[in-house]
C-alpha positions in Angstrom: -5.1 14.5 -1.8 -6.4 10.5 -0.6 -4.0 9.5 -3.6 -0.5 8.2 -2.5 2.6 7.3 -4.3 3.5 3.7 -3.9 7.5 3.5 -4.9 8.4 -0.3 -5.3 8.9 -0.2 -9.1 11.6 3.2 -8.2 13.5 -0.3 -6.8 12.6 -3.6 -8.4 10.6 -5.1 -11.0 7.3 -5.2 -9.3 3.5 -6.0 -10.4 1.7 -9.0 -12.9 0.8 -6.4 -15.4 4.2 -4.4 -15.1 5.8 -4.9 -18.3 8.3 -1.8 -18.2 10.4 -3.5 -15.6 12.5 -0.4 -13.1 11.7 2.8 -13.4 14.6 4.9 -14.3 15.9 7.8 -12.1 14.7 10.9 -14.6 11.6 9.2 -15.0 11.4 9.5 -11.0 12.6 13.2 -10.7 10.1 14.0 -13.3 7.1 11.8 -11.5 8.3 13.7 -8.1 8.2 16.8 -9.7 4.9 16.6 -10.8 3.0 14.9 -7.6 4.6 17.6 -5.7 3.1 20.4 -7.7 -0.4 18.6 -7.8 -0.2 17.9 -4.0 0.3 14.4 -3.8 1.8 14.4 -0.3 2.6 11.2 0.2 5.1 8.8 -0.8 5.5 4.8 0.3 8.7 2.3 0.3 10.4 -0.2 2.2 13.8 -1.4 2.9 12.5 -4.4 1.1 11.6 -2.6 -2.0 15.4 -3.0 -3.9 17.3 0.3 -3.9 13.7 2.6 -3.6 14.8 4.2 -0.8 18.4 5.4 -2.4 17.0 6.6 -5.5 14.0 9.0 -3.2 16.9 9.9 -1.1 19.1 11.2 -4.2 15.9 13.1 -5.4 15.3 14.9 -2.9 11.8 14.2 -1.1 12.2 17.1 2.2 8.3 18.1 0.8 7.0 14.5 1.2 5.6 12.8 4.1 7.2 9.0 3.9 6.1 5.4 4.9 8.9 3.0 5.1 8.9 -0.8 6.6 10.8 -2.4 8.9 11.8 -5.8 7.0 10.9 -9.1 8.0 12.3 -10.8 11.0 13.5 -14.9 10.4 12.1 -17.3 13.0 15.7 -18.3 14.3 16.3 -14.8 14.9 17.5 -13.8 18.7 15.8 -11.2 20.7 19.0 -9.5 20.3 19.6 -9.7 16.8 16.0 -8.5 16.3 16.6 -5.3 18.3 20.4 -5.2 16.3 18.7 -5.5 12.9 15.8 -2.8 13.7 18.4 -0.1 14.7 20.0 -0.8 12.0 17.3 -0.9 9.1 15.9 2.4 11.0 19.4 3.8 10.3 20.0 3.1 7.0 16.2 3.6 6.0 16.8 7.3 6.9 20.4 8.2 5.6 19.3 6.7 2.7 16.2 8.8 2.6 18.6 11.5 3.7 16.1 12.3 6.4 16.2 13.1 10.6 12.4 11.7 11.0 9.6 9.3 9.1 6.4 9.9 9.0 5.5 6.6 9.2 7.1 2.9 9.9 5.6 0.1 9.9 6.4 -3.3 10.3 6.2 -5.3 7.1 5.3 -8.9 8.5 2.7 -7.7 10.6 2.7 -10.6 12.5 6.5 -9.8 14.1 4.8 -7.4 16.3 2.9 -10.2 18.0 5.5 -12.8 18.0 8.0 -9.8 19.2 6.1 -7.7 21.0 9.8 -5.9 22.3 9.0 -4.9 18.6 6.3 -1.9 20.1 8.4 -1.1 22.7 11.3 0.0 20.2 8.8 1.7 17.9 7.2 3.8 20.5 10.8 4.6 22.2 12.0 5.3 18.5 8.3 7.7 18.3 9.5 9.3 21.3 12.9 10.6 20.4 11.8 12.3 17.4 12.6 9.7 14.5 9.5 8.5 13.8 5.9 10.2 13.7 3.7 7.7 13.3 4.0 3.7 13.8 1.9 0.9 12.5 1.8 -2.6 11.0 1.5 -3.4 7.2 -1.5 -6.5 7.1 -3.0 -8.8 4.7 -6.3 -9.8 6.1 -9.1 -9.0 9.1 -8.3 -11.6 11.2 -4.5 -10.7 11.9 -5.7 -6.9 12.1 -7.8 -7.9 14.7 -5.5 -9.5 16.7 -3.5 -6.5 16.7 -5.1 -3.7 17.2 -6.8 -5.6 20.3 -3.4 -5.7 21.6 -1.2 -2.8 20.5 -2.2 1.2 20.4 -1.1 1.7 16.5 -1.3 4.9 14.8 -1.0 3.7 11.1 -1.8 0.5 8.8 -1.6 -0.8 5.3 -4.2 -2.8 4.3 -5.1 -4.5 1.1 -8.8 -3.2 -0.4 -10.1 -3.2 -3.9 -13.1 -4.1 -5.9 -12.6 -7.5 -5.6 -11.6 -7.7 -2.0 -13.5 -6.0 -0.1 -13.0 -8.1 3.1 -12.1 -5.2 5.3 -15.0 -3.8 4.7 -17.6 -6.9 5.0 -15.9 -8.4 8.6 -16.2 -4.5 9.9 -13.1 -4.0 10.6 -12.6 -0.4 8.0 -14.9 0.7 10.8 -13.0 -0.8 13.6 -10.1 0.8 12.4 -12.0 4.5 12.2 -13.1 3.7 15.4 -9.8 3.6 17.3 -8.8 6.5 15.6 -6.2 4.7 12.9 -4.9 6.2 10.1 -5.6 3.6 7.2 -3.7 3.5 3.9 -5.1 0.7 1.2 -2.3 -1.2 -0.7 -3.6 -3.3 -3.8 -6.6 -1.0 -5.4 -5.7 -2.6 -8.7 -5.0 -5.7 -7.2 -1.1 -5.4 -8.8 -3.0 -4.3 -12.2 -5.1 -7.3 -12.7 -8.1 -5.6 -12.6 -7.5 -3.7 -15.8 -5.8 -6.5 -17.5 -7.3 -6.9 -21.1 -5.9 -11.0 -21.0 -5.4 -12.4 -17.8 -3.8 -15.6 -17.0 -5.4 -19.0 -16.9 -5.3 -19.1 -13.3 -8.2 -16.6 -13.0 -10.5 -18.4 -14.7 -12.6 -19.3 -12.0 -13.6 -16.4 -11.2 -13.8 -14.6 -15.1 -17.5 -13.8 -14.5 -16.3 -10.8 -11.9 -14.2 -9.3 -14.8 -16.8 -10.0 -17.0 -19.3 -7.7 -15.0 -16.7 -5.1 -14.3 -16.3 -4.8 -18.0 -20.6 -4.5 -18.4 -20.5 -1.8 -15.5 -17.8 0.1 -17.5 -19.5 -0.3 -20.7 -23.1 0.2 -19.2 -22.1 3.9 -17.4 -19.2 5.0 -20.0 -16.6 4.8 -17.3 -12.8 4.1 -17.3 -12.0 0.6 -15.3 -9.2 2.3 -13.7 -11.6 4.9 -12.6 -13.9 2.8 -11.3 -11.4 1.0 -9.4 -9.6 3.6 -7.8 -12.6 5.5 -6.9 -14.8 2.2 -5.3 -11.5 2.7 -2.8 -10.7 6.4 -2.4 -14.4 7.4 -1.9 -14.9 5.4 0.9 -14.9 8.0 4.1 -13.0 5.5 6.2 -9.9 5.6 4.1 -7.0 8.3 4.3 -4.5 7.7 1.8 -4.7 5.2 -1.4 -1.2 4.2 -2.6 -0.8 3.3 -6.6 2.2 2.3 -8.1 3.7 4.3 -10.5 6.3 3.4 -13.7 6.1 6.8 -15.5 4.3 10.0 -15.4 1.9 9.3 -17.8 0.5 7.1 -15.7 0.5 9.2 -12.6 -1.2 11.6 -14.7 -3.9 9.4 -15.5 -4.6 8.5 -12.7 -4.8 12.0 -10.9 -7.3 13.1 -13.8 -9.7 9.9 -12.7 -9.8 10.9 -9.3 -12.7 11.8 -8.2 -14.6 10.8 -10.8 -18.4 10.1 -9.6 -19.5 6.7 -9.3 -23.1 5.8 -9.7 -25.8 4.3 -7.3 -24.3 0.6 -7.3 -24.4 -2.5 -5.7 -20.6 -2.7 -5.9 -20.5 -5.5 -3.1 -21.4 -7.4 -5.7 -18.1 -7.8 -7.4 -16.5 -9.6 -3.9 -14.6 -12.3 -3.6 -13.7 -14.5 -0.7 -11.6 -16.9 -2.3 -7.8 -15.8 -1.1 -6.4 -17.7 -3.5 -7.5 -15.3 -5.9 -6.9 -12.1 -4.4 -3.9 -12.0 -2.5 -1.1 -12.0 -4.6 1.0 -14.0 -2.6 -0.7 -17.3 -3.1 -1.3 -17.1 -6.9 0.0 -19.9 -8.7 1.2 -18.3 -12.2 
């Protein structure tokens, strides 16, 4: 199945359109439960992501295949320290998955790997004995992926793709990606929920005529936003996994019945935007 489990809210509060706050731990076991028997394969965390990788490890996740990231290194950080704090994060990532090997790790500042290119060294030495399957490079635009995938051989990356942002796919770089043989997971396919929001902040204002279409489309061909959005992602042939955040079942349940769901003849380029400030979440202003 393309569909992934993204795990942040199994750790923190997480998401503009998250109003349930941390998911509890039978609320996990029960969403495990039921991805595993509808073969949802996949499941994605981070060190980062509060105490995610604790609460997988006490469910038991041996029938999963799991992305975790290597946290963020600080500027004033030593060469040494780096190398301390990776062994270290690598460690705890997997006793607290209570697991001998990844499937993937990525690094969650993408841009460590260039500034600390020791970085690809340790990965592919940590690949080697056995710990790690796959390694790879969580990114938030074209121009970064570029400039690493010219310069490191990566087997995996996160990338942020949806309706509204397509810019992966209009700078060529989905293809690039396919090209080299890259295993590519999209991040953000609701853009953190926005996209189905029924009232949105002020903020978006600007750019209210692309939610204003998406709601026409939906109206015009009697089809679910979510489904819509989800599906302008995973039926792209360039993409392998799409990771959604999950609260509770009934979501997960939801979304696994939209799946698949056949989109019509569309000029879905239609609905992108360029403006950053708008769709990466980092640089909202709410």
């Amino acid at each position: 199945m393309k569909l992934a489990l993204g795990t942040v809210q199994f750790g923190v509060d997480y998401g503009i359109s998250n109003h349930q706050g941390k998911t509890s731990l039978d609320e996990v076991k029960r969403i495990l439960k039921y991805a595993r028997n509808h073969n949802l394969e996949l499941l994605d965390t981070a060190a980062a992501y509060g105490d995610s990788e604790r609460v997988l490890g006490k469910c038991g996740i041996n029938n999963f295949e799991i992305v975790s990231k290597l946290p963020p290194f600080p500027t004033s950080t030593t060469s040494l320290e780096v190398k301390e704090l990776a062994e270290y994060s690598l460690k705890h990532s997997l006793e607290h998955l209570k697991l001998e090997q990844i499937y993937g790790y990525l690094l969650h500042s993408a841009d460590d790997i260039v500034r600390l290119p020791f970085l690809y060294d340790w990965l592919q030495s940590k690949k080697q004995q056995g710990k790690i399957k796959k390694i790879g490079v969580s990114v938030y635009n074209p121009i970064q992926t570029k400039n690493i995938i010219d310069k490191f051989d990566i087997d995996l990356i996160q990338i942020p793709l949806n309706l509204f942002d397509q810019r992966f796919i209009s700078s060529g770089t989905l293809n690039k990606l396919k090209e080299k043989g890259i295993e590519v997971h999209v991040r953000s396919v609701f853009l953190q929920g926005l996209l189905l929001m029924k009232e949105r902040p002020d903020y978006f204002h600007n750019i209210s005529y692309l939610f204003d279409k998406l709601e026409a489309v939906s109206t015009k061909f009697n089809l679910n936003k979510a489904a819509i959005a989800l599906n302008f992602v995973a039926q792209l042939p360039q993409i392998d996994k799409v990771i959604v955040g999950i609260n509770e079942l009934a979501h997960l349940k939801q979304l696994i019945s939209l799946l698949n769901t056949q989109l019509p003849d569309y000029p879905w380029h239609e609905f992108r935007c360029d403006d950053e400030q708008y769709i990466n979440p980092s640089l909202w202003k709410l």
